[in-house]
C-alpha positions, 0 to 999 in steps of 0.5 A: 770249612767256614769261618764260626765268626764271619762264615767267609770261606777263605781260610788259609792254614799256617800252622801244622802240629800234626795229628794228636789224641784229645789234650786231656785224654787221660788214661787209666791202665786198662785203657792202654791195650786200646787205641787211641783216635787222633784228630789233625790238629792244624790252624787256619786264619780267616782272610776276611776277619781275621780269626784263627781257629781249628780246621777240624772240630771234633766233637765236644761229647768227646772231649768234655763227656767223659771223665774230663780231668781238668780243675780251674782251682788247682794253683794258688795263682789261679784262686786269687786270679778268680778271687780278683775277678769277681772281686772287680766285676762286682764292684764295677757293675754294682752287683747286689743280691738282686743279681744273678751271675751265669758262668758258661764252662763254670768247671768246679766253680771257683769264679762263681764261689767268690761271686757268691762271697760277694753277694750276687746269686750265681748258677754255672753251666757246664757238660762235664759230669764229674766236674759238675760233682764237684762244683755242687760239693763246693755250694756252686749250684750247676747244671750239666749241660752245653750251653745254648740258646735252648738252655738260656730260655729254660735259665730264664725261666727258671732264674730270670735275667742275667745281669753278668755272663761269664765265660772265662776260658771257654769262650774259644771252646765253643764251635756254635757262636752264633747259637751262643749270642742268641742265648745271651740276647734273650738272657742279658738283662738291658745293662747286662754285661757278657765277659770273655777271658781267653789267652790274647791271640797277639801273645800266643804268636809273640810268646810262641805259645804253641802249646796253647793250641788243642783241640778244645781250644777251637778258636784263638782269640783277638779283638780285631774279628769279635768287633764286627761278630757282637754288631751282629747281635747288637752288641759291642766291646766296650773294654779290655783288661790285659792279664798275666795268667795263661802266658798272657790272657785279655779279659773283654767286656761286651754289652748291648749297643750304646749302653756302656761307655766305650773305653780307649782300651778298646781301640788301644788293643785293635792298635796293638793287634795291627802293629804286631800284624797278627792278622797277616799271613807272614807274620803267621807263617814266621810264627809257624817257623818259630814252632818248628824251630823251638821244637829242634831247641827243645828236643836237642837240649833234652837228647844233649842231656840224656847223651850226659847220662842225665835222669829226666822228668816232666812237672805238671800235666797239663793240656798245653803240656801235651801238645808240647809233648806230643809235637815234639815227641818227647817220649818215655825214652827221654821222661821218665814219668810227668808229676801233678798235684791234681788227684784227677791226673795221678795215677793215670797217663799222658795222652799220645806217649803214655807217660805215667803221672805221679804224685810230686813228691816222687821228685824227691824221692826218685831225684831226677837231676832234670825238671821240665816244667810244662804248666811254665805259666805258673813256673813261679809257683811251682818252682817256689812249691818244689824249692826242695827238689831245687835245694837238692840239685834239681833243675828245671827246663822252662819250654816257651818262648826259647828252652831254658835251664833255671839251675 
């Protein structure tokens, strides 16, 4: 096991979830009476840069391939995030008709659509198939593929340089970085901008967002190693945005060396990141005693209700909630099913305990007295969304950072 970023070999492990099904392993019935493959799900930090990531890879032809379930344009707060974005990129960098816009893990495409509305050309790249339909659907045009430095000669061929490229929550998905910047190298025009959106390692440990940790997520992002990794390749951070979404998510602006001005908001993270002591081994390992802690909260509060005889349900399914789930074995002798909105979840079950998902107004219908809100990055929202259910009595439990009742 080596470092994707700095190919040191000294790795120590701090944190141990124990073996899990992929996140978004949703399952149809039939699938059932099969077995499932779990992987170890265990976190590693780097000694020598600073980078935290999965001790095991397992393979992306797994976890994307097949009937991946996951839709970036499910929450409101999410359309407007992604509306916002392009909205301040096109903006910023003067993007024009003459300008093409790359997302890398373009999903639906729901980022690049509202490039298009701003009036830059746009292509996506992403391996699910089914998604890959749907983002046609939508006027995003797509290839199906992973990307890599292959692919990037074939865009360039084909579309010519790339003046943004985008990959909002996927850069930390992807095992070959170096594979990665080459293609960008030989895509980004010379003013050309690369932009990460991935949750801030620094609030994962802060926050205690375990959940966020799952296979797909292979690497959990902080400023402190990427400096070094984009000099590598020429390249340099030349700005940081803080956003809210994700519990807590940085949107990072690289380019080539010396190209663009070098923003305070730079060297104002690299601060933050060193005050909290995210790169040390006794901050990790009490974050890892935090996990562990929030799991005997969590699951004591859920048996203390179940003992009062009360009904409980899960609402939203997302990835990060089945890590939650799973870790802490909240089983179908404690929930009694998990709601969604996505048509691409209903219908099917959770990964590992084999929760059926229902539709949300099964919560009006079924009254369960207990909520526990998994996608609690969005709880207002979904608290607003489901006030009925609220206005009946119903309750919900918010997991992260400490478990909580919202009456």
């Amino acid at each position: 096991m080596i470092c994707r970023m700095c190919k040191s070999e000294d790795l120590r492990k701090f944190l141990d979830l124990g073996f899990m099904p992929p996140a978004d392993e949703f399952l149809r019935r039939e699938q059932l009476a099969y077995p499932s493959t779990y992987y170890p799900l265990e976190v590693m930090l780097c000694r020598s840069c600073g980078l935290s990531q999965l001790s095991y890879v397992v393979s992306p032809e797994v976890l994307y391939r097949h009937d991946y379930p996951y839709e970036a344009s499910v929450t409101r707060t999410g359309q407007e995030h992604f509306a916002r974005f392009a909205s301040e990129v096109t903006k910023r960098f003067e993007l024009g008709s003459g300008d093409l816009v790359l997302d890398i893990g373009s999903n639906v495409g729901v980022l690049l659509a509202n490039f298009k509305v701003n009036g830059t050309r746009i292509l996506g790249v992403d391996p699910a198939a089914n998604i890959v339909r749907i983002a046609e659907r939508n006027g995003v045009p797509t290839l199906n593929e992973f990307f890599s430095s292959h692919l990037a000669e074939k865009i360039r061929a084909e579309h010519g340089r790339v003046s943004v490229a985008a990959a909002s929550n996927c850069f930390a998905h992807i095992n070959d970085l170096d594979d990665l910047m080459r293609g960008l190298d030989s895509l980004l025009t010379p003013e050309g901008v690369f932009i990460i959106e991935a949750p801030h390692f620094l609030e994962l440990v802060r926050d205690i967002e375990y959940d966020t940790i799952y296979h797909e997520h292979l690497s959990y992002i902080s400023l402190k190693p990427l400096g070094p990794f984009f000099r590598k390749f020429g390249m340099e951070v030349f700005d940081i945005r803080k956003q809210r979404i994700h519990g807590g998510s940085f949107r990072v602006f690289a380019g080539r060396k010396g190209r663009h001005k070098v923003e305070a908001s730079v060297s104002k993270c690299l601060k933050d990141e060193k005050a909290y002591g995210i790169h040390e081994e006794p901050v990790l390992r009490r974050f890892a005693d935090a996990v562990r802690r929030n799991r005997r909260e969590l699951l004591g509060m859920l048996l203390a209700l179940k003992r009062e005889g009360k009904r409980l349900v899960a609402v939203s399914a997302p990835a990060k909630g089945m890590t939650l789930l799973n870790y802490c074995r909240i089983t179908r002798d404690i929930l009694d099913f998990v709601t969604e909105k996505s048509a691409l979840k209903i219908g099917r079950f959770t990964p590992g305990e084999h929760l059926p998902v229902l539709p949300d107004s099964e919560l009006l219908r079924r009254k369960p007295d207990y909520a526990l809100l998994l996608a609690w990055n969005f709880s207002e929202e979904i608290i607003s969304n489901l006030r009925e259910y609220r206005k009946r009595g119903g309750k919900f439990i918010i997991p992260i950072p400490k478990p909580r009742i919202i009456p």
